[in-house]
FIGU-172569 format. One record per residue (C-alpha): residue number from 1; chain; x, y, z. Coordinates in pm, 1 decimal, m for minus. Layout:
<recs>
     n   chain          x          y          z
   NUM       A          X          Y          Z
...
</recs>
This chain:
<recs>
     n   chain          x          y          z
     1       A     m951.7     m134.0    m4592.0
     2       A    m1066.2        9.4    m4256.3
     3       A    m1357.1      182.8    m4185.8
     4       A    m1488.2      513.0    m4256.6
     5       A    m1323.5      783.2    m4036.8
     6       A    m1650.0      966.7    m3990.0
     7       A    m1903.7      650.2    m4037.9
     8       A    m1822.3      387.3    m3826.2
     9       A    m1953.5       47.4    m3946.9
    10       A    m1931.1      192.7    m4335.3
    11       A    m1652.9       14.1    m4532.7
    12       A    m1371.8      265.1    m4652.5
    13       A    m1374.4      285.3    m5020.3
    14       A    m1063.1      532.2    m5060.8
    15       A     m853.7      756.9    m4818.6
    16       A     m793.0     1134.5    m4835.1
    17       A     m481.3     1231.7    m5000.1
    18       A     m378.1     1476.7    m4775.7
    19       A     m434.1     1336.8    m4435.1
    20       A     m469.9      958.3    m4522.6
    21       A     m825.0      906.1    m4355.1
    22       A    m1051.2      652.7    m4483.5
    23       A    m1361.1      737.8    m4649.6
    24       A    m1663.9      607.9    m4718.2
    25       A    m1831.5      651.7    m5093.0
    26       A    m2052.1      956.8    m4984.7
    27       A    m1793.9     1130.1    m4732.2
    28       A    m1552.4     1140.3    m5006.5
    29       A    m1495.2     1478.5    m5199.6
    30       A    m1322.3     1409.6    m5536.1
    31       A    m1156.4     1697.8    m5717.9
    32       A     m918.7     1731.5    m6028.8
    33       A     m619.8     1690.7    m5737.9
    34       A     m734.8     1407.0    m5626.8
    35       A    m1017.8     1245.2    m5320.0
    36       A     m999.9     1465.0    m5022.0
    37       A    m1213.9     1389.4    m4709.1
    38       A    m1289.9     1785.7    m4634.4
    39       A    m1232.8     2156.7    m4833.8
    40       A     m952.6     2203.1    m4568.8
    41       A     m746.9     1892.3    m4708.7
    42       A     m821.4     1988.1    m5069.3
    43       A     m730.0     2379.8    m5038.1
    44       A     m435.8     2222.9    m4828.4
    45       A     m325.5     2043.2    m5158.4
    46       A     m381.2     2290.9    m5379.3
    47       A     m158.7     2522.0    m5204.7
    48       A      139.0     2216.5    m5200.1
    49       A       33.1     2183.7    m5532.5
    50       A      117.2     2532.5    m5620.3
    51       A      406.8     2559.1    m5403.5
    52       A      569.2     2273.4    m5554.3
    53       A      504.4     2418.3    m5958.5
    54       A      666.5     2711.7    m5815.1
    55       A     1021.0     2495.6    m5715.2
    56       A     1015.6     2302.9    m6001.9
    57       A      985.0     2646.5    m6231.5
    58       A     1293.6     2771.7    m6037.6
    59       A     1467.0     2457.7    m6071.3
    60       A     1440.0     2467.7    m6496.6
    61       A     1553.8     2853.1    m6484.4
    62       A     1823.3     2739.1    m6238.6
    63       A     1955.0     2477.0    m6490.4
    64       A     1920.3     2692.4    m6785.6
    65       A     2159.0     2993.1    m6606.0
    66       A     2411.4     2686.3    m6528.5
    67       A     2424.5     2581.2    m6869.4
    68       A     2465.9     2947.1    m7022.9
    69       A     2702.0     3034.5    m6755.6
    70       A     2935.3     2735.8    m6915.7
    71       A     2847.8     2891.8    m7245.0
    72       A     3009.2     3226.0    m7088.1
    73       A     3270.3     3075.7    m6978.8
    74       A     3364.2     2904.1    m7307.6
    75       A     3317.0     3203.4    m7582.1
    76       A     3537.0     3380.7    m7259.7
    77       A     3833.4     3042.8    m7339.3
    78       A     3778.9     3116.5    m7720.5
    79       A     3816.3     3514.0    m7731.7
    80       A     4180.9     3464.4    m7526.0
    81       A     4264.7     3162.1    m7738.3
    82       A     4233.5     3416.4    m8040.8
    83       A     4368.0     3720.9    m7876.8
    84       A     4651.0     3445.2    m7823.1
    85       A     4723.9     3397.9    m8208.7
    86       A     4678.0     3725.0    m8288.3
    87       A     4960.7     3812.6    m8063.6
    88       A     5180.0     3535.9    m8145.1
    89       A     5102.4     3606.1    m8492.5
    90       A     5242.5     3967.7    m8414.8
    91       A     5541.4     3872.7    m8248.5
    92       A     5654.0     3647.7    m8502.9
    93       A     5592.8     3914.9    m8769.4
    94       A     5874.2     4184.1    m8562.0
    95       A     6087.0     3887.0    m8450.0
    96       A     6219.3     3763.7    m8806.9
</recs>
């Protein structure tokens, strides 16, 4: 690995995960997101972070509407199917 991005000569031990710098063991910041080099990158993450929660919620409520719109759709097939009978039912009923 390449040297530390603000100690030159130090040996890199990990790199920030939001701007890819290298970092020595005592310039690195390590949060529950992950090994930042500064605040900035870590807030910066935490708002992607959040952002991308966000999109995946929408995408689960997304699917969910797709699948009960097919539900509508199919009690909509199986109320005409019986309307259907009913009538046919009917007509045969006067016909004879």
């Amino acid at each position: 690995m390449a040297d530390c991005f603000f100690h030159t000569g130090r040996p890199a031990v990990a790199r920030c995960k939001q701007c890819g710098r290298p970092l020595c063991s005592s310039c690195r910041k390590i949060t529950d997101l992950g090994i930042f080099c500064s605040d900035e990158c870590a807030q910066t993450a935490k708002i992607h972070a959040e952002r991308m929660q966000k999109i995946e919620e929408q995408k689960a409520s997304y699917r969910g509407s797709k699948w009960s719109g097919i539900a509508k759709v199919i009690k909509i097939i199986v109320f005409l199917a019986i309307l259907f009978a009913i009538y046919k039912f009917v007509i045969a009923r006067f016909i004879r």
